[in-house]
N, C-alpha and C positions, 0 to 999 in steps of 0.2 A: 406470242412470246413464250418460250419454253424457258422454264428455270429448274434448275438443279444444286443440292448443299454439297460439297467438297471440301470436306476437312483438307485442309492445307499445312498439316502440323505434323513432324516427325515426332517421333521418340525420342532424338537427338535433341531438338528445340527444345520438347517440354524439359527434356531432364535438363537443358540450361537455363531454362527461364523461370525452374524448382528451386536451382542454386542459386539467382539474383535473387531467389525472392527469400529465399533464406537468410541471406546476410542481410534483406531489407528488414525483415522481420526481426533481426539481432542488432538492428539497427535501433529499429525502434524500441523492441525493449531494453535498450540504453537509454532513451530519450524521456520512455517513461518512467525509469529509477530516477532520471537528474528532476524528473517535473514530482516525482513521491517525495524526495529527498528537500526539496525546495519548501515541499508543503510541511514537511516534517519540521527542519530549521526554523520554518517560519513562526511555529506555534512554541517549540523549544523555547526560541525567542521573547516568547510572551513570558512563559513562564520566569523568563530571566529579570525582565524589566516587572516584572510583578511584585518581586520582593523592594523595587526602589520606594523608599521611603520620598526622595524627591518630585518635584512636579515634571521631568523630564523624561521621568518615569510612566507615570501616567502617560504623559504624551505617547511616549516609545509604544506604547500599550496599548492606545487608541490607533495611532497612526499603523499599527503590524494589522490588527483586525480587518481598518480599509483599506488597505493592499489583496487583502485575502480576493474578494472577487475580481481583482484581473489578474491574477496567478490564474484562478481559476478557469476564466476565461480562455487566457492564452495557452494553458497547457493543453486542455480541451480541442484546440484548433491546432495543437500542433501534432495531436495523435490522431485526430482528424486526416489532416494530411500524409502522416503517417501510413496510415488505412489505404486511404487513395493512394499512396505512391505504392503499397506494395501490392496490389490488384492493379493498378497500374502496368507496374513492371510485369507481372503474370501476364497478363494479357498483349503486351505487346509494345505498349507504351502509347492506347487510344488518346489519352487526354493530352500526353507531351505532343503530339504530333497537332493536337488540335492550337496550339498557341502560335501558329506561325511562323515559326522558325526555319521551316524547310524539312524536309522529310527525309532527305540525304543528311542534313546537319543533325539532325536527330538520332539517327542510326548511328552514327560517329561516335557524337557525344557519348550514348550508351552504351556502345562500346566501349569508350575509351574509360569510362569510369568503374564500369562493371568489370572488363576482363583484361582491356589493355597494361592498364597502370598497374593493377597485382600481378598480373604478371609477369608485367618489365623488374618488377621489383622481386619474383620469386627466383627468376634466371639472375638475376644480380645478385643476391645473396646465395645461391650454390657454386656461381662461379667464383665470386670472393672468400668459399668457403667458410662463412658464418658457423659458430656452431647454434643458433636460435635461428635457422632461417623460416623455421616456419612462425616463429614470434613475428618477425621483420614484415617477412609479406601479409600475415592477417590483420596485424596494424597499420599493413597500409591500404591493403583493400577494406578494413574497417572506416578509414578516414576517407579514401574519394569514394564510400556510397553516402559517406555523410556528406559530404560535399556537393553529391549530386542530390540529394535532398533538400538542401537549403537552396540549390539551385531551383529546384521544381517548386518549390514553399515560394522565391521570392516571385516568381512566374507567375502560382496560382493568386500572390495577393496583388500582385500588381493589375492584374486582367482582372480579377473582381476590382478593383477602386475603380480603376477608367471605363470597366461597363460602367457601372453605377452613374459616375458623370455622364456620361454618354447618353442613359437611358433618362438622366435627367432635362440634358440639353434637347432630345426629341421631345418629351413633353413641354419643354417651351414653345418647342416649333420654330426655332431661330436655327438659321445657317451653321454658327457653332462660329469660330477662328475662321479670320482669312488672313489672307496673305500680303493683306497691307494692314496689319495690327502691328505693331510693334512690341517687343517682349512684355515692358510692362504693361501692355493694354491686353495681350493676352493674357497673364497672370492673372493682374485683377480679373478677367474674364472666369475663368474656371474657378477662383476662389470663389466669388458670388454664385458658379452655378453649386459647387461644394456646399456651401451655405444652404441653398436651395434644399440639394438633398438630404445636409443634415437636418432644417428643420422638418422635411414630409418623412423621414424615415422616423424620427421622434415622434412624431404627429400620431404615425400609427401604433410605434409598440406603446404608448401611454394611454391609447382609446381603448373603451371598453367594447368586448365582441361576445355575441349570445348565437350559440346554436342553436338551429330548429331542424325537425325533423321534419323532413318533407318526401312528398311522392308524387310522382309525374305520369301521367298519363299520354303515352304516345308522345306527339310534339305539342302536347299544350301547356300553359305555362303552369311550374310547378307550384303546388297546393300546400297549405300546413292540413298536417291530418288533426290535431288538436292545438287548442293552446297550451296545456298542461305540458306538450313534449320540447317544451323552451329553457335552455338552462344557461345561465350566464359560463363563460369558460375563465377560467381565475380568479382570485381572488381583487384583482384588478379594476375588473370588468365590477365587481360589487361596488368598490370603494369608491369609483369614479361616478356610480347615480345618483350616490349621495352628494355631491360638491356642485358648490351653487355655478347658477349660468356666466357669473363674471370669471371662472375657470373652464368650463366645459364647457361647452355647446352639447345641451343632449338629444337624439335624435326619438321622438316619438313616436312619427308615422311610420308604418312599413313605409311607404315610399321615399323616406326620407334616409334608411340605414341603407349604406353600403357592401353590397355583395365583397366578403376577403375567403377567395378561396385558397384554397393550401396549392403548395409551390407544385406538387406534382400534378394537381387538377391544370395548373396555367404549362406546366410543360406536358400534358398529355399524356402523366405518368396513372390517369385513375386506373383502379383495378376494377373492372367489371365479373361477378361473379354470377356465371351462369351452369348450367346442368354441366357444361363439358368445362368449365375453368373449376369449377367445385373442387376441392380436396379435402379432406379430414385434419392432415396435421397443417394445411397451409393457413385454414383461417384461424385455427388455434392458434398460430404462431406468428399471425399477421399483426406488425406494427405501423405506426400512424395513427391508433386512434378511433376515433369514431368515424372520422371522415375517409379513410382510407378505400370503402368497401362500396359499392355500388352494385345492388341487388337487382338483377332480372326478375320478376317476383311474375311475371304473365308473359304470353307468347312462345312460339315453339321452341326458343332457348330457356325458358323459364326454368329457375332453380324447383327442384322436384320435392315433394316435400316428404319426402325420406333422407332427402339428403339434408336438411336442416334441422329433419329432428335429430341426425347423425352429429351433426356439426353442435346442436343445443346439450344432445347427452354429452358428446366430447368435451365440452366445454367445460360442464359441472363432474365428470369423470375424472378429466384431468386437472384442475383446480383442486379437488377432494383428495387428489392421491400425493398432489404439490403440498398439500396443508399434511395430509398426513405422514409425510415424510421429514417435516419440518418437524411436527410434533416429537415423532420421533427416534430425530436426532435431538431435541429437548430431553427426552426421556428418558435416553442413553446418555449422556451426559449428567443429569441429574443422579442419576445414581451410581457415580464414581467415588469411588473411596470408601470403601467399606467400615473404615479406622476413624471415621469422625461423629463426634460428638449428637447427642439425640437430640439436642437443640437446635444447633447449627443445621441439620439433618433436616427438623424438620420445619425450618425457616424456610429452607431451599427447597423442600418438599410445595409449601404453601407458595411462595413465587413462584415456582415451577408452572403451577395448576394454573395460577394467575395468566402467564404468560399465555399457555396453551390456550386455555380460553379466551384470552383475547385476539388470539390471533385466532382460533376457530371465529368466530363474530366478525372478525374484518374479509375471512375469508367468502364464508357466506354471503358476507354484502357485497363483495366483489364478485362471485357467482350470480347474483340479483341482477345487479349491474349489467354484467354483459351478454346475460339470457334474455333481458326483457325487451331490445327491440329484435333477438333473433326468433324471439316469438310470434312481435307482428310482425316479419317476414312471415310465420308461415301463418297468420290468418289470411293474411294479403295471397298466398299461392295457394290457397282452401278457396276464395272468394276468386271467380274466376269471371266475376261480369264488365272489366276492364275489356283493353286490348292489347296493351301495351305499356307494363305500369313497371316504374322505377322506385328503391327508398333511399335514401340518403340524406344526409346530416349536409346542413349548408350554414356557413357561418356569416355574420354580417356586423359590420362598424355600427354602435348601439349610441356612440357618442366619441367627441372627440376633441382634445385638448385645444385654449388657445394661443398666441402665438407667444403672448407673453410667459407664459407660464410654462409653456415650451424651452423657452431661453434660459429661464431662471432653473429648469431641470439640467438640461445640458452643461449650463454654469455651475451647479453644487454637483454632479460628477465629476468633470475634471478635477473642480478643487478638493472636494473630498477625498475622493478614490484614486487619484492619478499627483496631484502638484501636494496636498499635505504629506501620506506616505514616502513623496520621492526628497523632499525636501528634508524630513525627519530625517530622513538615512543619509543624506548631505551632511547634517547635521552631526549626525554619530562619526561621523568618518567613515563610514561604511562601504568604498567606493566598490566594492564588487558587486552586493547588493544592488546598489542606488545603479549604477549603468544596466543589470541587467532586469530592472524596475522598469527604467527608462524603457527599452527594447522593450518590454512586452507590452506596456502602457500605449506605447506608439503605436503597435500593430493592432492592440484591445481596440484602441480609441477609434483607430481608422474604420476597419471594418462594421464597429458598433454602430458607428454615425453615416457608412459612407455601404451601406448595406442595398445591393441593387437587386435582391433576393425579396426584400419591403417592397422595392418600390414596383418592381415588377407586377406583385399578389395584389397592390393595393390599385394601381394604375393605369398600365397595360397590359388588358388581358388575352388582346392582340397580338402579341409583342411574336409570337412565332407560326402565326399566319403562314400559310403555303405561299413562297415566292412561287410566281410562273416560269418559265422561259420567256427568254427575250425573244420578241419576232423574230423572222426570217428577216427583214428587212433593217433590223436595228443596227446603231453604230457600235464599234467597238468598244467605245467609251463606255456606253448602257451595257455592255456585254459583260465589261469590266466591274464594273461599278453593281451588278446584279452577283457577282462572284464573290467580288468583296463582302459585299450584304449577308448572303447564303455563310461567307468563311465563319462575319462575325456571329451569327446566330447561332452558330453549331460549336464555337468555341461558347459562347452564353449558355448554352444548355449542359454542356459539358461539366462549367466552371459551377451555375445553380446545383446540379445534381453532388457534387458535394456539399453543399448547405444542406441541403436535404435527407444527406445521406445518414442512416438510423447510426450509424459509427459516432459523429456528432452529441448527437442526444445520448449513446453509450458513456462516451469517454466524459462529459460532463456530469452525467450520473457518476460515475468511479470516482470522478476527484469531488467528487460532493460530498459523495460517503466519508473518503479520506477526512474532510475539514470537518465533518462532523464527527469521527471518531479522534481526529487529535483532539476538538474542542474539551470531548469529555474529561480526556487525560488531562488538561487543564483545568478542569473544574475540580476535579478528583485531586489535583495536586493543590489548588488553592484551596480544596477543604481541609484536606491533614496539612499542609501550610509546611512539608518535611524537608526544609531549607537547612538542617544541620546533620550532625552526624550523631547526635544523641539517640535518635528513635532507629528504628528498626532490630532491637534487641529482646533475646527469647530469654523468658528464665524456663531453666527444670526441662536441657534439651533434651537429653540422654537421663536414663533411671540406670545407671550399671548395677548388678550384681557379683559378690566377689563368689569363690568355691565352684560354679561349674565352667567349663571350656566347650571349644567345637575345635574336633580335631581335622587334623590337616586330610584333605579330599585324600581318598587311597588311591584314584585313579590318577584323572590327570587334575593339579589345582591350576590356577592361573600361574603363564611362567612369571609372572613380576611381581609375585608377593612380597618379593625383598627387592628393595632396589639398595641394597647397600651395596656400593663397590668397594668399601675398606672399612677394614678392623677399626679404625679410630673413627668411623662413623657413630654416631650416637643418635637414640631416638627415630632419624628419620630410617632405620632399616627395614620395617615395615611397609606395607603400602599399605594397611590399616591405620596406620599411626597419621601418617597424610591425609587421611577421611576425616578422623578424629580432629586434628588443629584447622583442621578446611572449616571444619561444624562450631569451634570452638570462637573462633570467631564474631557470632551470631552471639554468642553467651550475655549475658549481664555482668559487669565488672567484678561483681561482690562475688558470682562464684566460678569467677574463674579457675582460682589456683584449689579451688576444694575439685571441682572438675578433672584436673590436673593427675590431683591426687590420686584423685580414685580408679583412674585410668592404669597410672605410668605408676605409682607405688610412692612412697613416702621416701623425699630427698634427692630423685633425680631430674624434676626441670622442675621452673618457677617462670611467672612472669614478669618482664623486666620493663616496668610503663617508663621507667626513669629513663630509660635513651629514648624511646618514641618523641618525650617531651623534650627534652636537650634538641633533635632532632629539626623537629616542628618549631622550639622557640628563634633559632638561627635560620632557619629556609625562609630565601626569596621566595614567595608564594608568586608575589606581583612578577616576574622576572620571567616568571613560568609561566603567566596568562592566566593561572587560577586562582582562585578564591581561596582565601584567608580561612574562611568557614567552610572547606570544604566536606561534602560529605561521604567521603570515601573513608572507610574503616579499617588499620590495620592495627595488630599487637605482635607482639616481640616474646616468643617462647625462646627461654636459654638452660641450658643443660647445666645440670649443678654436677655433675660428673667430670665435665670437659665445661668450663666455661665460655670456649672460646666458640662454642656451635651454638648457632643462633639460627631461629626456623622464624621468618615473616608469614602470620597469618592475614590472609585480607578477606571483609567480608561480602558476602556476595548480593545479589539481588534483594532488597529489604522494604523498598521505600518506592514510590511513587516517582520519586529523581532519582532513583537507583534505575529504574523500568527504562524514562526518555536518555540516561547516558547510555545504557543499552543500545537503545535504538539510535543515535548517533554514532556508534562507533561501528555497529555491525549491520545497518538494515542493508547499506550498500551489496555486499559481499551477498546477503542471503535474498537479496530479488533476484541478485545477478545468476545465484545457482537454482535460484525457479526459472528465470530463461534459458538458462540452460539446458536445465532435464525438460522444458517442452519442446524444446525444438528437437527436430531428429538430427542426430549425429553432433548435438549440442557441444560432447567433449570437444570436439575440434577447438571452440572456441577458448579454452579453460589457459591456454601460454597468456594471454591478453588481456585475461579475464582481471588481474591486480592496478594493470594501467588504467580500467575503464575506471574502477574502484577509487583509484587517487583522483583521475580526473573529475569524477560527480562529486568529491568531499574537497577536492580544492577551490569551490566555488562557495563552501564555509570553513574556510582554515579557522577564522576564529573563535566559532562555534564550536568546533571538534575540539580547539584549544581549551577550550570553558571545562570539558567532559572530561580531560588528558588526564586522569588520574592518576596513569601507571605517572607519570615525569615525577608524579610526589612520592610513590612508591621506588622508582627505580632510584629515584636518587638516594633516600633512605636504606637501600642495598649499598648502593655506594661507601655512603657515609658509614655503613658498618665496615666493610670491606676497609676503610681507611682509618681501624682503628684495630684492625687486625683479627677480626671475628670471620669463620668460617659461615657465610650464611646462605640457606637456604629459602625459597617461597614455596606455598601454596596456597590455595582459595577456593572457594566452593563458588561455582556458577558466573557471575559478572566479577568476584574475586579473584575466580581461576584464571578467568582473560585477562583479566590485569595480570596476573600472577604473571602466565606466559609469558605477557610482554615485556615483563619487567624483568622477567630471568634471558631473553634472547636478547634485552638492551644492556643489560650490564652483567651478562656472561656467568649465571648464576644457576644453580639446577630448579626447576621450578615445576612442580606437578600441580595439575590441575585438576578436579572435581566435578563432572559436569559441566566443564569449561565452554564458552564456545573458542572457538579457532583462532588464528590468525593469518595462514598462509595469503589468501587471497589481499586481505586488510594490511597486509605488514608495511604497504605504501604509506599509508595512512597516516598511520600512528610518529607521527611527531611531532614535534612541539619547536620551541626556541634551541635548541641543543639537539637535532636530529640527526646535523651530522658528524656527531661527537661519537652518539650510543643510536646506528639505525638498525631497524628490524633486519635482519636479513635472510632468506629461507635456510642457511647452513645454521645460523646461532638457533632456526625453529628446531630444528631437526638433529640438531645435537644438546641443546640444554631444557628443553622444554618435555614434557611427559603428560598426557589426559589422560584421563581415566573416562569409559564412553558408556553408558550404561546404554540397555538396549532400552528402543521405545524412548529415549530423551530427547525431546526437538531442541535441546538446546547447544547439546555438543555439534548435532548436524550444523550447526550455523559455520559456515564460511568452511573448507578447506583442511582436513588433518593432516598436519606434518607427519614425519615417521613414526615418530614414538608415540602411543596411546594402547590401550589396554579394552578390549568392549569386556564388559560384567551383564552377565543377565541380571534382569529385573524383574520382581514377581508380581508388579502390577497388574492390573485389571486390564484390557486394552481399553476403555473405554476412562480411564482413570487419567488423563493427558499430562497431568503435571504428580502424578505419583513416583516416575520414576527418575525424577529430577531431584527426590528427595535425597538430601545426602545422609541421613541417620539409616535409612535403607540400601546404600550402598558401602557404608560402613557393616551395614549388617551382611552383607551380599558376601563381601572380602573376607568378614572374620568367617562365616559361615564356609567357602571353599578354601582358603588358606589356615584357617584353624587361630584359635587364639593364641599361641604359644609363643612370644618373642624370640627374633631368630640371634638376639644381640646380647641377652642377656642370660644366661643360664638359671632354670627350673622358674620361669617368671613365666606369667600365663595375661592376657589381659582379661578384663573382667568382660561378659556376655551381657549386653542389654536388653531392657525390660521389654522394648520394643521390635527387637528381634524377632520373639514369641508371642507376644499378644497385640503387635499392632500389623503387622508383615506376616504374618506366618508362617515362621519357620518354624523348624521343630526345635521341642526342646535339647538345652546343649546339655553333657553328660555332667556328672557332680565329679567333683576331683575327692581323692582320696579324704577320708575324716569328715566332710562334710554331710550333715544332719540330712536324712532322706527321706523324714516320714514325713512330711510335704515337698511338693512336686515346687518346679523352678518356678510357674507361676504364681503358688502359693504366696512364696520368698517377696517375689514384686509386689503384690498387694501390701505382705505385710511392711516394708520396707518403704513403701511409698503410696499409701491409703487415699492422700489428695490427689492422686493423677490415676490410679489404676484400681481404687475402691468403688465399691457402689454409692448410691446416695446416702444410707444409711451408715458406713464404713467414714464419707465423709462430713456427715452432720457431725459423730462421734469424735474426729479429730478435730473438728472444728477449722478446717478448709476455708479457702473464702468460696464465695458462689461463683465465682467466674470463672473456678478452675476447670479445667477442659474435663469430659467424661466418657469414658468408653462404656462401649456395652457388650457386657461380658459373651452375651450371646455369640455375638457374630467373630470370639476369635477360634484361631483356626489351627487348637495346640496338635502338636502331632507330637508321639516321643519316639 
């Protein structure tokens, strides 16, 4: 028999089966913001019910926590499939074809979901002259790949459950249904084999299992090479030796423990590594484990032993250059911000060290780790008096649950983790939640219990045996019935290889992470407990000095340094002055209007707390879906020139629940624009990209409702507006989004500070009244204004409308949140537009301290009459000795000790 390979694949094919898998891939990174967003809510949530004082409270609290792992679970398995369907699709559609459907009905299907239906719908919307047609057709070819993915999802779990029965029903050795059973004899039939397999599949993930290292000689039976190389695998496996015989049954004898090999040894997936399979970066980068590897170690395939000492240096080569790259990026990160404190500095200096060192020490033991049996690999291919010697790791059942204690495990799962959680949220009224609890709970539970991937490993380890041919002589019936056999085994291998597949063990690592880095944010939140709107205020933002200026760039400044479009504007003509009330915000109440002052001059604004409160004491808070105590922060600047101009300041990121409404209102928007820039030719997706956005945040409308701060803000614009005040917003960073939104709901000019966005989000954002005041891209794009400094990740967040301004930033690059700073982009503005008010004649604003000794810019010039025989930094020290003195300058004024301290060394005066 002669054989020959023939690619069978145009360049036409691939480039169409580049583009299925494209949108599967933007597929699923839809699936996985709705499963982030879910995990996100979920913890939000906690935080919410954490302040109940009540005992429904507590529950709410307990029962969100036991939800957490079958989220976990179920998202896991659904980027799983995910995985498989979009290598699937690349490939050709191997595994849909394996479920029996027909092979013609297959090609259809895939067609019609992939190219037919976006396309009936692309010709439909040009003929009908749309002007969004290419909106129209990628929302619809977005929706039938989704469609056809929940089609291949119900597929893949359908055929895993009824293996599983099936491979339970052969281990009884009974017929299975016949055909004089009647329905209900059949039912009860399968529940009881169901039963069966939940209690043997429980049986085994509850038994404890101990690895041994072993080596085989030729075909005789494999040997331990010591006892010492026995190590229990989990934590599991410990806890189970301990617990007396009326729960375990423990197995003592080797002949008594049961062989569980892993899923790929019983499908014939081992990797045998010999001289010609060897590679350098393959066993570096080999997953599975210990058991994955099977070393030739003697005979003329025998691994060489230069290639294992290759494989041992790579090993600790590349671990040493992983650790050291880790480091650092610790070490560049550690030393951002030139401008902070020698305390602070060198706290973070000392944890720093801490860290590195400890991860040096985890790493080394981890290089320990997986040198030391690639070491006896090569004494074993030094010692060459064998004939044929294997090493590998073999696992075996050490002990194993009984049945009662079985049950009673089975029983405090559902009700724990599945019927208390679903029933809380019944409780709450919750029904968006609580059904799609239900849905995932079902499909957790099925496959948890009903797992034929167990029962296989523990069971059958026959189960894929070589069928033969049927004789020459055989009926058609056995001919049949041998085909059927052969169909269902290769659909079982198929359907195992994704349990198996390393994508599984990825994506439930990634959402692990996630639950442990929300946890913190909740821990962190119930330590500052920052449930109101009291904390997060700065005293002693800005140090201004009066007498020098920085004059206007000669070249080119920014065109928007004035945004006044008329003479009877007041105050906000600047685009400094908007920096300024954005930071002002942040202030402490006592010195606001001294602030004020020293800014804008004596008699032209004041703050007016008195309508905030008038405001606030008449607003339905309840009406609006938020809290009474919320923590959203704004003040009310009004012009003593023109009373009737009024500037809303709102404050921006401060607090710990300043951080999670953040991330409720915008994480949507900004995963969406990380799938975006990875996929190639991403922007395609960017018409659609607000639809996906509403759809993942309408699955918590009243969650987002809880965050909706601008509705207390925008209406508070309202309310001025209906008392005849000309008003303006702005706000620094989560203020400034608020800002925006609140100037695009209620038609207001609104400049923002390091804002992030709203285009993509503008779905979003509604409350009870959304469609009174909705976001719309024309209100973004005509009343909204950012300011985007370079290097800020905060304004990248979600989509800029037209109007924004980028400002450089003289940060460090390795400084991440320096140039989010808004007292540095106040400094940025007055430094290229010049301090000189463009509204007021011969009025200058005053240059701050931190301009020159904390940013480093250079010194601004002195104005006419002002004293010169000290230099502008001088002036700062002596003007303000607690923030910019040394420690002697502050013992002398008598400062408190917690006042922050620079060091003079590191500033960077230029004149």
């Amino acid at each position: 028999m002669e054989l020959k390979g023939v690619v069978d694949v145009s360049h036409a094919l691939s480039l169409l089966r580049a583009t299925y898998s494209m949108i599967a891939v933007f597929m699923g990174g839809f699936l996985f913001i709705l499963g982030f967003d879910i995990l996100l809510f979920l913890f939000i949530h906690l935080t919410t019910v954490f302040n109940k004082n009540q005992s429904t409270g507590v529950t709410d609290f307990v029962a969100t926590l036991f939800s957490i792992p079958v989220y976990v679970y179920s998202l896991a398995f659904a980027m799983t499939l995910v995985t498989q369907f979009v290598i699937d699709t690349f490939y050709g559609h191997p595994l849909l074809h394996s479920f029996g459907l027909g092979v013609v009905f297959t090609e259809w299907m895939a067609f019609i979901f992939y190219l037919g239906v976006p396309t009936m719908a692309f010709i439909f919307t040009l003929f009908t002259g749309k002007s969004n047609w290419w909106e129209l057709s990628l929302l619809t070819w977005f929706s039938s790949v989704l469609i056809f993915w929940c089609i291949f999802s119900a597929c893949v779990f359908y055929f895993e459950v009824t293996q599983c029965l099936k491979l339970q029903r052969d281990m009884h050795g009974d017929n299975g249904v016949t055909a004089q059973m009647r329905f209900r004899e059949k039912t009860l039939y399968w529940l009881s084999i169901a039963k069966e397999a939940t209690k043997n599949t429980m049986k085994i993930r509850l038994s404890g299992t101990e690895a041994k290292y072993k080596k085989q000689k030729g075909e005789e039976k494999p040997e331990y090479e010591d006892r010492h190389n026995c190590c229990p695998v989990g934590p599991l496996s410990l806890i189970t030796r301990k617990l007396p015989n009326c729960v375990y049954k423990q197995f003592d004898e080797e002949g008594q423990q049961k062989v569980f090999p892993t899923l790929g040894e019983v499908l014939g997936l081992t990797s045998y590594v010999t001289r010609y399979s060897w590679s350098l970066e393959k066993l570096f980068c080999r997953t599975g484990g210990q058991t994955s590897n099977i070393f030739l170690t003697s005979g003329e395939s025998r691994v060489k032993e230069r290639q294992i000492q290759s494989s041992i240096a790579c090993r600790i080569i590349g671990d040493l250059l992983i650790c050291l790259l880790v480091i650092g990026l610790l070490v560049w990160l550690n030393g951002s911000g030139v401008e902070e404190n020698s305390a602070r500095s060198s706290n973070s200096t000392t944890t720093g060290l801490l860290l590195i060192g400890l991860l040096f020490l985890v790493i080394v033991a981890y290089i320990a780790y997986n040198t030391k049996y690639l070491i006896a690999i090569g004494r074993d291919i030094a010692d060459q008096s064998g004939v044929t010697w294997t090493r590998f790791w073999e696992v075996r059942l050490i002990n194993e649950p009984k049945d009662g204690f079985i049950w009673f495990c089975v029983d405090a799962e559902i009700v724990l983790f599945y019927l208390f959680p679903l029933i809380s949220l019944c409780i709450q009224q919750n029904s968006p939640s609580a059904c799609l609890f239900a849905f995932f709970g079902f499909f957790s539970f099925s496959r948890h219990y009903l797992n034929g991937a167990i029962l296989l490993r523990a069971y059958e380890h026959d189960f894929f045996e070589v069928i033969p041919y049927a004789a020459d002589d055989a009926s058609e019936e056995e001919r049949r019935r041998r085909r059927r056999r052969w169909k269902q085994k290769s659909r079982a291998f198929n359907l195992l290889n994704v349990g198996i597949d390393t994508a599984r063990t990825f994506w439930t690592g990634v959402f692990s992470v996630l639950v442990f880095f929300f946890f913190v944010i909740v821990l962190l939140y119930a330590r500052n407990d920052s449930g109101g709107s009291n904390t997060g205020y700065k005293s002693n933002t800005t140090t201004p000095v009066e007498g020098y200026v920085y004059r206007r760039n000669s070249n080119l400044p920014y065109p928007t340094c004035v945004l006044r479009v008329s003479d009877k504007d007041l105050v906000d003509g600047d685009l400094v002055d908007y920096a300024f009330l954005a930071n002002l915000a942040y202030t402490i109440p006592t010195e606001e209007q001294q602030s004020l002052k020293s800014w804008f001059g004596k008699g032209v604004v004041r703050m007016n707390d008195t309508l905030v409160q008038e405001f606030k004491k008449d607003f339905p808070f309840e009406e609006y879906g938020i809290s009474r105590n919320s923590p959203v922060v704004y003040k009310l600047v009004q012009s003593e020139v023109d009373p009737t101009y009024v500037m809303i300041t709102i404050r921006g990121t401060a607090t710990v629940l300043d951080v999670m409404a953040d991330a409720q209102l915008w994480i949507s928007a900004f995963l969406f624009q990380g799938v975006r820039e990875l996929l190639p030719l991403g922007n395609i997706f960017t018409p659609i990209l607000h639809h996906l956005v509403r759809v993942v945040n309408s699955l918590e409308t009243d969650a987002i409702t809880e965050v909706a701060y601008y509705q207390e803000t925008r209406e508070f614009a309202k309310f001025l507006m209906d008392k005849g005040y000309r008003v303006k917003v702005t706000g620094h960073s989560l203020g400034g989004g608020l800002a925006l939104i609140t100037g695009a709901q209620a038609k207001v000019s609104a400049v923002g500070i390091s804002a992030p966005n709203a285009k993509l989000s503008r779905d979003t954002f509604y409350g009870r009244y959304e469609k009174l005041l909705p976001v719309t891209l024309q209100n973004l794009n005509t009343y909204t204004f950012n300011v985007v400094p370079d290097n800020d990740p905060v304004p990248m967040i979600d989509d800029k409308a037209d109007l924004y301004q980028h400002i450089n930033c003289t940060a460090s690059a390795n400084d991440i949140a320096g140039c989010h700073d808004v007292v540095r982009s106040i400094c940025e503005i007055q430094f290229k537009c010049g301090s000189k008010s463009s509204y007021l004649n011969d009025t200058y604003r005053p240059v701050l301290c931190e301009c020159v000794l904390k940013y480093g810019y250079s010194e601004p010039y002195p104005m006419p009459g002002t004293d010169t025989s000290s230099s502008f930094a001088d002036k700062c020290i002596a003007k303000y000795p607690c923030k910019w003195g040394n420690a002697t300058q502050k013992e002398n004024e008598g400062c408190p000790k917690k006042t922050k301290q620079y060091d003079s060394s590191k500033w960077n005066i230029t004149t």
